[in-house]
Backbone bond lengths (Angstrom), bond angles and torsions (degrees), N, CA, C in turn:
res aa  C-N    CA-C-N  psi(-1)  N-CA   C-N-CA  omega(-1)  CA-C   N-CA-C  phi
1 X - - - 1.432 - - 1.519 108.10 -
2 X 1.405 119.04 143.69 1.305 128.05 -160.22 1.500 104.82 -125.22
3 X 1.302 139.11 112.05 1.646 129.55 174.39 1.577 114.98 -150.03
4 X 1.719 102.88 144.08 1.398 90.53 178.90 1.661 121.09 -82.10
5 X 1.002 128.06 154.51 1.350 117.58 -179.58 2.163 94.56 -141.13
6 X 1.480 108.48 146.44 1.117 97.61 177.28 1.406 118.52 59.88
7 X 1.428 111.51 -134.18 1.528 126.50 -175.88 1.592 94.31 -118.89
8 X 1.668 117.05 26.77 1.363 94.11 -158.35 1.795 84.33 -133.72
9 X 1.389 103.37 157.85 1.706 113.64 163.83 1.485 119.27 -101.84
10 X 0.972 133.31 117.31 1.496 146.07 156.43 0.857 139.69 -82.68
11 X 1.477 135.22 111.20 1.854 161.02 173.35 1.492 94.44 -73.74
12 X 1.136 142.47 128.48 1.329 140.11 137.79 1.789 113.50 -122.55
13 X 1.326 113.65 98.52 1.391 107.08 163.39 1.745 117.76 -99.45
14 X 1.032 103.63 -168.01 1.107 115.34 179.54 1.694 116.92 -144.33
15 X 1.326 136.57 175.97 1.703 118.14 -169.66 2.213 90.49 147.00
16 X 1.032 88.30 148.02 1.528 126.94 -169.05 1.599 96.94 -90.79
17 X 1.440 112.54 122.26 1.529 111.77 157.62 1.426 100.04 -150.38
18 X 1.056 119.00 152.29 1.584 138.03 -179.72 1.639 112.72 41.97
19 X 1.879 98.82 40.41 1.697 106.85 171.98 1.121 110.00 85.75
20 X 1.698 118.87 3.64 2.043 122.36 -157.16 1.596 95.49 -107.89
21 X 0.901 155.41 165.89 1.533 148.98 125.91 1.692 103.37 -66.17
22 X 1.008 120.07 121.43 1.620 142.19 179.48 1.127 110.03 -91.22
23 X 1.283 139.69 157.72 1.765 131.88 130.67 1.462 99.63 -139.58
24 X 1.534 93.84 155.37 1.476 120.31 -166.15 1.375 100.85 -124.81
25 X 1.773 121.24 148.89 1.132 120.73 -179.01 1.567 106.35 -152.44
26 X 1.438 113.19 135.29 1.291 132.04 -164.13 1.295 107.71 -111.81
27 X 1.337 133.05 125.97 1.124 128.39 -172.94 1.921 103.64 -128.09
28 X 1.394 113.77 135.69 1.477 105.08 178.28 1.660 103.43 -110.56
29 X 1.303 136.07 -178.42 0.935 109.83 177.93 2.022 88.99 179.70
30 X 1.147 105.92 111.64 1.556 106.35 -173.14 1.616 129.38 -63.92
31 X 1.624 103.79 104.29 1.612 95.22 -161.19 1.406 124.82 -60.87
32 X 0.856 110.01 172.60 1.827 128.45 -177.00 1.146 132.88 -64.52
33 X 1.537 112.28 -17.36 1.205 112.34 -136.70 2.630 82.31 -136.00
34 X 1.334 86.61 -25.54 1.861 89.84 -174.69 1.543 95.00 -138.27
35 X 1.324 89.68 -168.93 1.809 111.23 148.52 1.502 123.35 -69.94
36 X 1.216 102.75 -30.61 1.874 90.55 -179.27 1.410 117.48 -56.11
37 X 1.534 102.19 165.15 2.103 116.25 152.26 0.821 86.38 -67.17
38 X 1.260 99.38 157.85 1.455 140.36 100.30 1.366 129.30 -58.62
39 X 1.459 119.62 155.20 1.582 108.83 -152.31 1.760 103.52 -129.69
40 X 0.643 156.86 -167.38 1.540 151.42 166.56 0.974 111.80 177.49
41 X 1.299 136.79 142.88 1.637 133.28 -165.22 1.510 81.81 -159.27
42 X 1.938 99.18 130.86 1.863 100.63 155.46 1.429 94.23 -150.19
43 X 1.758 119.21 167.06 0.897 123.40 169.76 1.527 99.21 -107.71
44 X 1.240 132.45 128.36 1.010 149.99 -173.34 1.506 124.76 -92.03
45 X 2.092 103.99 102.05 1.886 91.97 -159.01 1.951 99.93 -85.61
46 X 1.525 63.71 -176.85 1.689 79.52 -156.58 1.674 108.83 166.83
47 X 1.302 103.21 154.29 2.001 122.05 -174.96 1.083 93.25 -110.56
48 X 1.926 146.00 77.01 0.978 128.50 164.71 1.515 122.61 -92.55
49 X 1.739 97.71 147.37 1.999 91.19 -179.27 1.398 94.33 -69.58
50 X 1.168 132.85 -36.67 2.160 111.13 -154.49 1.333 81.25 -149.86
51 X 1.378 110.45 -174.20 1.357 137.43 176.83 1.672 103.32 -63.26
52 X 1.720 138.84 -64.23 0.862 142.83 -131.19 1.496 81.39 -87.28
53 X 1.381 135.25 -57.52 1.287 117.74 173.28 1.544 121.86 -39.01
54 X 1.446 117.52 -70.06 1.682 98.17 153.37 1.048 145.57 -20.93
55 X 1.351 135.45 -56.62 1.458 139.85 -176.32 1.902 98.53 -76.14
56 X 1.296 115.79 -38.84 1.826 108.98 166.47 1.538 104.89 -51.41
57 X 1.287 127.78 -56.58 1.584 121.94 -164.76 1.422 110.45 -69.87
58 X 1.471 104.73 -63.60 1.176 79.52 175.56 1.691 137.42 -106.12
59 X 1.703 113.43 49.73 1.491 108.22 151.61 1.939 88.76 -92.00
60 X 0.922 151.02 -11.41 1.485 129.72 -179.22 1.419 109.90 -94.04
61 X 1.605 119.88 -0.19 1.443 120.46 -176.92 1.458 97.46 -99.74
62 X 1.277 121.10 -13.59 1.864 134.26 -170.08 1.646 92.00 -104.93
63 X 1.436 115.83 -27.82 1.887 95.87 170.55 1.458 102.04 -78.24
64 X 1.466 133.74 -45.56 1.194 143.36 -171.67 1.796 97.63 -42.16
65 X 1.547 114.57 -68.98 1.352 122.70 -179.23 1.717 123.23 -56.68
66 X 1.504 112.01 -14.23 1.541 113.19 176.89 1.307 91.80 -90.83
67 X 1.356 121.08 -56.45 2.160 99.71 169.49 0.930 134.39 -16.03
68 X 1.695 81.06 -64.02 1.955 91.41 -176.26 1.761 122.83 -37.38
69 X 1.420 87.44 -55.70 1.358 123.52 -146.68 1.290 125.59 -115.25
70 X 0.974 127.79 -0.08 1.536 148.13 168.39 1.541 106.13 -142.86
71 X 1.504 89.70 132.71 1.551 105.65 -172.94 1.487 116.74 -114.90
């Protein structure tokens, strides 16, 4: 799933590794200094039952982190 939030773009998938349901979240975010992104990559922990629970936690753990952290 792909959405803008803020000044920022967001990747949130979701995907299975070592038997766990995972999700991963990509954040772009236009630097300061040119035209380029900025790039951000996290794997996002968490006990999820399925994917769709994943991709809910963490796109609201990736709004939580553009607060923080992007102004």
């Amino acid at each position: 799933m792909e959405m803008n939030y803020s000044s920022c773009t967001v990747g949130v998938t979701a995907g299975v590794a070592d038997g766990h349901v995972i999700a991963n979240v990509r954040i772009y975010r236009p630097a300061t200094t040119d035209a380029s992104m900025e790039t951000y990559e996290f794997e996002v922990p968490g006990h999820f039952v399925d994917g769709k629970e994943a991709i809910v936690f963490a796109t609201e753990w990736a709004k939580e982190w553009i607060d923080e952290h992007c102004l």
